[in-house]
N, C-alpha and C positions, 0 to 999 in steps of 0.2 A: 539376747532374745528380746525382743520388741515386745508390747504387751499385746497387741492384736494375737500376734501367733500365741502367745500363755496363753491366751483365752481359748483358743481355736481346740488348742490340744487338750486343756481341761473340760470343755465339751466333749470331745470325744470319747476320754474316759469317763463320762457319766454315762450310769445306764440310761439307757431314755426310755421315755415314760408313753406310752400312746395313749390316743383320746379313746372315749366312752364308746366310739362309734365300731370298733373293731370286734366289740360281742355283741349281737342281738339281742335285742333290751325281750323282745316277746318270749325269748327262753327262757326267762327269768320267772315267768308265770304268775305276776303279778305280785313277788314277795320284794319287801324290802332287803336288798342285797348288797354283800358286801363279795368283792369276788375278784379275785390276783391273782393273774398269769408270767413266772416269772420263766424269762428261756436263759437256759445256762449259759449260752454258747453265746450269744449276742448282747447280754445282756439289757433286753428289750422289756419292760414290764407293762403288762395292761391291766387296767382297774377301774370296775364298774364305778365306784362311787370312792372317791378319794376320802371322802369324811368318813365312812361309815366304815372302811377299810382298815380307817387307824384306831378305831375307836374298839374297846377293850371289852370282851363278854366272858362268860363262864367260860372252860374247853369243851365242858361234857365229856366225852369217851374217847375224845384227840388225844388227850392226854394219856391213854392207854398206850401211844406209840413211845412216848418215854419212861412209863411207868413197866413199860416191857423190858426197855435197854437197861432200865434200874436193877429191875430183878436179874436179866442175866449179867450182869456184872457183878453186881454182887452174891452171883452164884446158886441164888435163891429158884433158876428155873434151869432147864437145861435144855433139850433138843425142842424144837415146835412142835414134835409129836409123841414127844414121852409124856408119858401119864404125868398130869400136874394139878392140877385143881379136885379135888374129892367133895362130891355133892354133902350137903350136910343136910340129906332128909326134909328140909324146908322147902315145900312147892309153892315156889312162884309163878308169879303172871306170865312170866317168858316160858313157856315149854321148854326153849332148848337148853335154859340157864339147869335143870332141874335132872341133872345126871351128871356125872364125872367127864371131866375135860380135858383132853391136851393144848399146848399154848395156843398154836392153830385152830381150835374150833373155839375155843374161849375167845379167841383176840375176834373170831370173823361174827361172831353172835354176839360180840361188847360184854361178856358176862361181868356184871358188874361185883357180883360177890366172890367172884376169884379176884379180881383185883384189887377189891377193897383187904382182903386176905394177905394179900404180895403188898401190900402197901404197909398194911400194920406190923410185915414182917419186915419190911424196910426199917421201919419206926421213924419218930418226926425227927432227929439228929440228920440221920445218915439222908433222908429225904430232903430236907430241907440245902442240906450240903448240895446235892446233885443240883436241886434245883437252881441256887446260887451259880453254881459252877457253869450250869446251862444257859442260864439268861435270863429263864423263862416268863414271859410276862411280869405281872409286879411282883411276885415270888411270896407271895401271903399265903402259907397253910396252917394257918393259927385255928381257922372254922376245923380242923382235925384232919390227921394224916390220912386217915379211909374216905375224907369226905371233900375234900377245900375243891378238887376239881369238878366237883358238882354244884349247879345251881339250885339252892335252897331258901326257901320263906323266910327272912329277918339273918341268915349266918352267911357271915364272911366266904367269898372265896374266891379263888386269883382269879385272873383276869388275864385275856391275852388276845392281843387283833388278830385279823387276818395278815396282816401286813408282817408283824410279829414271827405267826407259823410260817411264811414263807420263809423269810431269812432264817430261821432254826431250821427247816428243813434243807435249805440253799450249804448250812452252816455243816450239818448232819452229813452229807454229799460228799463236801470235800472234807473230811475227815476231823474237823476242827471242835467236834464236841467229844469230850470226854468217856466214848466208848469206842471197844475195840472193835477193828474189822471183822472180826468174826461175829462175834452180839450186832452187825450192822447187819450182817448178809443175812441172818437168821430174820431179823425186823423186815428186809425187803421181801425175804421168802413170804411170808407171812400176811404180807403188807397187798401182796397182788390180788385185786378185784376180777382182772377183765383184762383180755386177749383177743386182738382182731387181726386181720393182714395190715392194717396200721399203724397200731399200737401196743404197749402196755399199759397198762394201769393198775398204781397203788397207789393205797389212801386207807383212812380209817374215817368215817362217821364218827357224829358225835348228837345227843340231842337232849332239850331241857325241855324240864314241865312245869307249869306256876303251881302253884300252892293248891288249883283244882283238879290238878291231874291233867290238865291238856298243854298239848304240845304248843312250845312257843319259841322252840329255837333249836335251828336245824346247822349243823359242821358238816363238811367234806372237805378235807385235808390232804393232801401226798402230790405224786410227781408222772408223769407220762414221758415213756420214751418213746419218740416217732420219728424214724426219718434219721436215724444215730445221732439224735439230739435226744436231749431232756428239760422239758417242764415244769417250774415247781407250781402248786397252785393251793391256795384256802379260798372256801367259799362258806360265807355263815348268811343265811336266813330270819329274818324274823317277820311279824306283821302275818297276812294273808290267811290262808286255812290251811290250821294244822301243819307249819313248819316243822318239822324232823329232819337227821340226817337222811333218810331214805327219801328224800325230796330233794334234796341239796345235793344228794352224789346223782339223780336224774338229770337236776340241772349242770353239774361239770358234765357228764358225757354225753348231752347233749350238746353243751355250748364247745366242747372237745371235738364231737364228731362235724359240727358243721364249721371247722376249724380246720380240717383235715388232719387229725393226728391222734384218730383211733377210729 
């Protein structure tokens, strides 16, 4: 084989990468963005900003999508709608945190004091092992097992791109992370936002506050089926007013819908 043709063919099995111009920069709403579109089936990736794409932030409550697979693995949760989480009388900010939960309305309200719960019951051993096992960003949970995926004032905590979540969720898909297809199917049940003649959509938010309490960094995470294809996609936020994830999953399904594929 000649070297033209090696080359021809090793293009071809690269995924190819499209330009800027393929998502509407004005959906973006003015926030500095990071934001990957990956198609299973073609393997075509789009990506607003290549630097900002690879560059590593807190998870925030993304991290709840493996912190879920931990717990049902290790047997610590059970169905999405058996009773799992028990309020402990402390009223927080969030109303909906501030009652008894099953995985299902915990996972779709980010209840963060169930998870931090399912995390301490994990303990840092057995955590830090899945983590390893998974990939997952720089794998640092030394700032503590209830706390590393959260962004906090002066304490350490992983870190993970966009670019990152996609190929763990790409990785998650075809079966190649260390959970069973049953804990997967329970995660997708779970995992679904949004239903149109279009699409599916699942995803988890995720969102950080600086040391003032205001919002300064907004996740959406997950994958869209449309058209018997699938999706994977991370989009993170920061800059502008008041980034959250409830901002950032506006901007996927907007930038989804004027996509055609939900």
């Amino acid at each position: 084989m000649n070297g033209l043709k090696l080359l021809l063919i090793l293009f071809l099995l690269l995924p190819q990468q499209s330009c800027t111009q393929d998502i509407d920069k004005s959906l973006l709403k003015g926030y500095d963005t990071a934001f990957v579109i990956y198609s299973r089936s073609s393997g075509e990736t789009i990506s607003v900003d290549t630097l900002r794409s690879a560059q590593r932030l807190a998870p925030c409550s993304t991290f709840k999508i493996y912190n879920t697979l931990i717990g049902l693995e290790l047997g610590l949760i059970e169905g999405p709608d058996d009773p799992w989480y028990t309020w402990d009388g402390v009223r927080r900010s969030y109303e909906a945190w501030n009652k008894d939960l099953s995985l299902r309305e915990a996972f779709r309200v980010s209840a963060v004091p169930a998870y931090q719960i399912l995390a301490r019951q994990t303990g840092p051993e057995r955590m830090k092992t899945y983590i390893d096992k998974i990939g997952y960003g720089t794998g640092d949970i030394s700032s503590g097992v209830d706390t590393f995926w959260l962004p906090r004032d002066g304490k350490t905590s992983i870190t993970i791109s966009a670019d990152e979540q996609v190929a763990l969720l790409n990785r998650l898909l075809d079966g190649k992370l260390p959970f069973s297809k049953k804990n997967i199917t329970i995660l997708r049940d779970i995992m679904k936002v949004a239903e149109t003649s279009k699409g599916t959509l699942y995803g988890k938010t995720g969102s950080g506050m600086d040391a003032e309490g205001k919002w300064n960094l907004g996740w959406f995470v997950g994958f869209v089926e449309s058209g018997g294809e699938v999706y994977v996609f991370a989009c993170n936020i920061t800059g502008g007013e008041k980034p959250s994830g409830i901002v950032t999953r506006e901007i996927v399904e907007d930038v989804l819908k004027a996509k055609g594929l939900l």
